[in-house]
N, C-alpha and C positions, 0 to 999 in steps of 0.2 A: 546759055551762059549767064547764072544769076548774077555773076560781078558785072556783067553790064547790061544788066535789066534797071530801068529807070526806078527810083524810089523817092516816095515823099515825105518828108518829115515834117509833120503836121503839115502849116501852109506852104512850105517851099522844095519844088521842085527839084532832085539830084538827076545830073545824065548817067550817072553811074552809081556803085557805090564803093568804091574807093575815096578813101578820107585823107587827107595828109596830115600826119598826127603835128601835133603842138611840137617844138624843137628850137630849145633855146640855143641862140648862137650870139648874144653878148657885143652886139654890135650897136649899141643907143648910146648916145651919150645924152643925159640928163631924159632920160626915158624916150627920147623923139625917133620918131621910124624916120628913114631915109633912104635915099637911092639904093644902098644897100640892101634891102629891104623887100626894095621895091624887085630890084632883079633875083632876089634867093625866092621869093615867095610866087614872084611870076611866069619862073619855069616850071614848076608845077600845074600849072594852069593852062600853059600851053602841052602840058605833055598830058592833057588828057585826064586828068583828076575832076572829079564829082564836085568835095568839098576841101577846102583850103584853111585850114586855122594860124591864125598866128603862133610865135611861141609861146610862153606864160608871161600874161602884161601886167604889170603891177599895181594894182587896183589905188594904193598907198605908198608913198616916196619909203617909207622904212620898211613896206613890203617887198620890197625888190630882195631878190635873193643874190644878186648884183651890181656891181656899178652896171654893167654893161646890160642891163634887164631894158625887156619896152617896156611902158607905164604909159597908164592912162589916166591917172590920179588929175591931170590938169587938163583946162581947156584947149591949152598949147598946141598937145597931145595929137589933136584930131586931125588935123590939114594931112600932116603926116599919112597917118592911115588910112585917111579918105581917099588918097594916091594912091596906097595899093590897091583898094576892095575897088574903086575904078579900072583897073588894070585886069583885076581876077573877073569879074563879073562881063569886061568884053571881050574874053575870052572864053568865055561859057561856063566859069568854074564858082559855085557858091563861097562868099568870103564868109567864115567863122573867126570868134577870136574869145581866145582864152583866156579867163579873170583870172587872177591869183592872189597870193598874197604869202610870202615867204613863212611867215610866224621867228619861229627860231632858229630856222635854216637863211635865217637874213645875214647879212653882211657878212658873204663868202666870196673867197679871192674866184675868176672866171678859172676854166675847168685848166687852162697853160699855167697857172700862177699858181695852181696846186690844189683848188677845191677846198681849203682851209680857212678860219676864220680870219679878216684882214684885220692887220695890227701896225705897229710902227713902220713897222719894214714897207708896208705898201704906199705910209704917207711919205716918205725918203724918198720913195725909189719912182712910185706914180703919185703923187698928191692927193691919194685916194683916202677918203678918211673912214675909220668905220663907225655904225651907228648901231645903237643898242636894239636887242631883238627883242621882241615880248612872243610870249604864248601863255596856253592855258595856264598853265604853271612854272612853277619855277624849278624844272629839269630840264637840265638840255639835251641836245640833239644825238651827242655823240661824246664820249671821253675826247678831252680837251676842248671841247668846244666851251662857249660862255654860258654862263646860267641867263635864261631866258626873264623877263619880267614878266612875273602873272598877270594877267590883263584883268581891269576893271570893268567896273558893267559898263563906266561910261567906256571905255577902251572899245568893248565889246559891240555899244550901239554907234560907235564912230564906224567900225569894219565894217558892218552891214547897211550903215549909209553907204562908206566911199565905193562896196559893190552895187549900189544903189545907182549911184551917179555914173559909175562907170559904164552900166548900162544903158544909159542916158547917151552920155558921150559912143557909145559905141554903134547908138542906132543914129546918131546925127552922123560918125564918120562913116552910113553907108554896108554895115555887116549886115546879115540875113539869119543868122546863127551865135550863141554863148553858148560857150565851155565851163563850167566853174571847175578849175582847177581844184577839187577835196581829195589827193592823192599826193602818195610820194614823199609823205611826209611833210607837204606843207600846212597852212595852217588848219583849215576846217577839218584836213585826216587826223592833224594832233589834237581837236577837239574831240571826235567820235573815237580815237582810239584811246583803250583803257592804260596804255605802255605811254601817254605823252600826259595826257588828263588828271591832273591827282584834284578836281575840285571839289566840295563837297556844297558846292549851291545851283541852281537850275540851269548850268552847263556842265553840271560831272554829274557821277556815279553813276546812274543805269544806261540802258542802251535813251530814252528819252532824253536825258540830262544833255547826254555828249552829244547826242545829233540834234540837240537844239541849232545849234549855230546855224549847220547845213540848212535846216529847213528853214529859218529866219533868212538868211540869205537869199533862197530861193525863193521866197514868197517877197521880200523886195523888190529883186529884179522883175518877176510877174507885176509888179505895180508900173513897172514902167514900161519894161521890153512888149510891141508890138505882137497882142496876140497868136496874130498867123505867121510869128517869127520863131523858130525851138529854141530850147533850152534844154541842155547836156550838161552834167554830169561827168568829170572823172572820178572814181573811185578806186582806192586800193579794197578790192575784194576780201584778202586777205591779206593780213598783219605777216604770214609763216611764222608763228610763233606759237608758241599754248598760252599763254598768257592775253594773247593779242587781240584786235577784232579778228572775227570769225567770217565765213561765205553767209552763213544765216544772218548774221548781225547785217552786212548789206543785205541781204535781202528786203529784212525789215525797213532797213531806211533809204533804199528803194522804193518800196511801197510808200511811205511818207511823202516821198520828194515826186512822185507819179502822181499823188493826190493834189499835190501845191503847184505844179502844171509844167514837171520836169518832163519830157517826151524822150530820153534817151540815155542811159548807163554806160558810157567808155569805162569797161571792166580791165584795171591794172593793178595790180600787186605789190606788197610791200615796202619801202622804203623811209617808214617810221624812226629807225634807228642802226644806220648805217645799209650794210649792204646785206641782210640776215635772211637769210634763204634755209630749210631743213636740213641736216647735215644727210649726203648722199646725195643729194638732190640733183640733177642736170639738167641746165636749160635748156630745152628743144622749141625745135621751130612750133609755134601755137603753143606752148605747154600754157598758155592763160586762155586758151579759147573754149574749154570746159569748164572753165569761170565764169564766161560769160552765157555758158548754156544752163547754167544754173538760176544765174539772176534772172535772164529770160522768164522761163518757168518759173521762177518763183512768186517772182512780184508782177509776170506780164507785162513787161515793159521792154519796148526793142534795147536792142544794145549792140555796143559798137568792139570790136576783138580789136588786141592791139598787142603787142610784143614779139618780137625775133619771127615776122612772118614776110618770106618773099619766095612763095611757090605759089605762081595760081593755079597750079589745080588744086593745093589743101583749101586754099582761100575760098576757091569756088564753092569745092566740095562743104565746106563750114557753114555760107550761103545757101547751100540747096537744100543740105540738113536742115534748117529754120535753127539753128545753134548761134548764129551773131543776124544782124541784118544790113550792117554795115561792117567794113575794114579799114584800120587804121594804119599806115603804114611810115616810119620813121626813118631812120638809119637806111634801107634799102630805096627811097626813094631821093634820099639825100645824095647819095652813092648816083642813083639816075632815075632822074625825077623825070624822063622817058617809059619809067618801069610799065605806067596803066597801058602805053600803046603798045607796046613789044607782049604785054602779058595777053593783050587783044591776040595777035597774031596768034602766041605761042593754044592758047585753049582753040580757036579756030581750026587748028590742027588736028586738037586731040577731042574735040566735042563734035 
């Protein structure tokens, strides 16, 4: 049973390889983890999970893509999170935790309030105010959404300090593992994708320009984060778009980010501009996990499967194939975050 064969990611030890994907649930106020927090993230841990990430923590106060977002942007921050990755880690489960930074998917109402950008109505009704978003450019996210501030170099080498520090703060509160959130349409994917990007200086036009960012980023954190610690990668694979980034385009910067001392690709899919998938298209359970067998192959770098997956024997079966080397699981472990122990039994059965 490869799902529970031990794996190591560079220096640290997994019991399994079941990962609990990143999953924001809007519960921070003024970005501080809490008791809350502390119980949504530590049933996972006792139910048998390898690796434990937080949700997407906001590397910058105007990178939250929420009021209710974690952040790590301040010193504050840390007490917080060093209560959970204590909790995860005696319970046998590696703590991870995932950088982010909104870009121009910033100051959106939580997912009850509509998913839309916050305006009068939310400073009336919650005293919630909103703040201005920057990204590459000056396009935004979605019809009706605000036009974005194109961000300056200085803009630019702010971001890549405050993921700097972030990493900093994240090895004092005690993680083992970073995520860099470059998916989903936040900001480093609206760097490398040519559908967010319109610049024409050493952050746009070619495939080099636009993954500058990605790899400055990642070559920051390697200044700080503790060698025998990894570093991962989310990535939208693909854009689904013709227009958009492509699977090869990650590949390439895959390879890039494997050289600057990334150890791991979480292969996910589009989200650049709204919800845009190929027309016909149906989501099935794994349809991203020949995504992740490409990057594999391509750029030789392990990689982590992750979308609409909660059948262990396709998961195993993914596993055994050498097709992902880790699995990421969201929404079904949320549902029952029991799922690694019960899916023990259920392959014991049938292995």
């Amino acid at each position: 049973m490869t799902l529970f064969a031990p794996f190591t990611l560079r220096g640290v030890p997994l019991r399994n390889r079941v990962v609990v994907s990143p999953m924001s649930q809007y519960r921070a106020q003024d970005g501080l983890a809490n008791d809350w927090h502390l119980v949504h993230l530590g049933r996972f841990a006792l139910g048998g999970a390898g690796l434990v990430f937080t949700e997407a923590t906001a590397v910058q106060e105007r990178g939250r893509r929420t009021h209710g977002d974690l952040g790590i942007w301040s010193d504050a921050h840390v007490d917080g999170l060093a209560a959970v990755t204590r909790f995860l880690q005696r319970e046998g489960a590696v703590a991870g935790i995932q950088l982010a930074h909104a870009g121009r998917k910033a100051s959106e109402r939580r997912p009850w309030h509509g998913e839309t950008p916050v305006d009068e109505e939310d400073i009336a009704q919650r005293g919630e105010q909103p703040w201005p978003a920057v990204g590459p450019s000056a396009v935004p996210y979605a019809e009706g959404w605000p036009v974005p501030a194109e961000m300056s170099a200085e803009d630019i080498r702010e971001v890549i300090g405050a993921f700097r520090a972030a990493a900093e703060r994240a090895r004092e509160a005690g993680f083992r593992v970073i995520e860099v959130y470059a998916a989903h349409g936040f900001l480093l994917h609206q760097f490398y994708s040519p559908l967010a990007n319109r610049r024409r200086d050493g952050y746009g036009g070619g495939l080099e320009g636009r993954g500058r960012l990605a790899a400055e980023v990642a070559a920051a954190i390697r200044e700080v984060w503790p060698d025998e610690y990894p570093l991962v990668f989310r990535l939208s694979v693909t854009d689904w778009h013709p227009d958009g980034w492509q699977v090869d385009d990650t590949i390439h910067l895959a390879r890039r980010l494997k050289d600057l001392g990334v150890d791991a690709i979480t292969c996910s899919s589009g989200g650049i501009a709204g919800r845009e998938r190929p027309q016909g298209m149906t989501l099935e359970q794994g349809y991203q996990l020949p995504l992740a067998a490409q990057v594999k192959k391509g750029a030789g770098i392990a990689t982590i499967g992750v979308g609409l997956l909660w059948d262990p024997k396709l998961v195993n079966r993914a596993l055994e194939q050498g097709d992902i080397d880790l699995v990421a699981l969201a929404r079904e472990l949320l549902e029952n975050p029991n799922w690694t122990l019960h899916a023990a039994r259920e392959l014991e059965r049938v292995c």
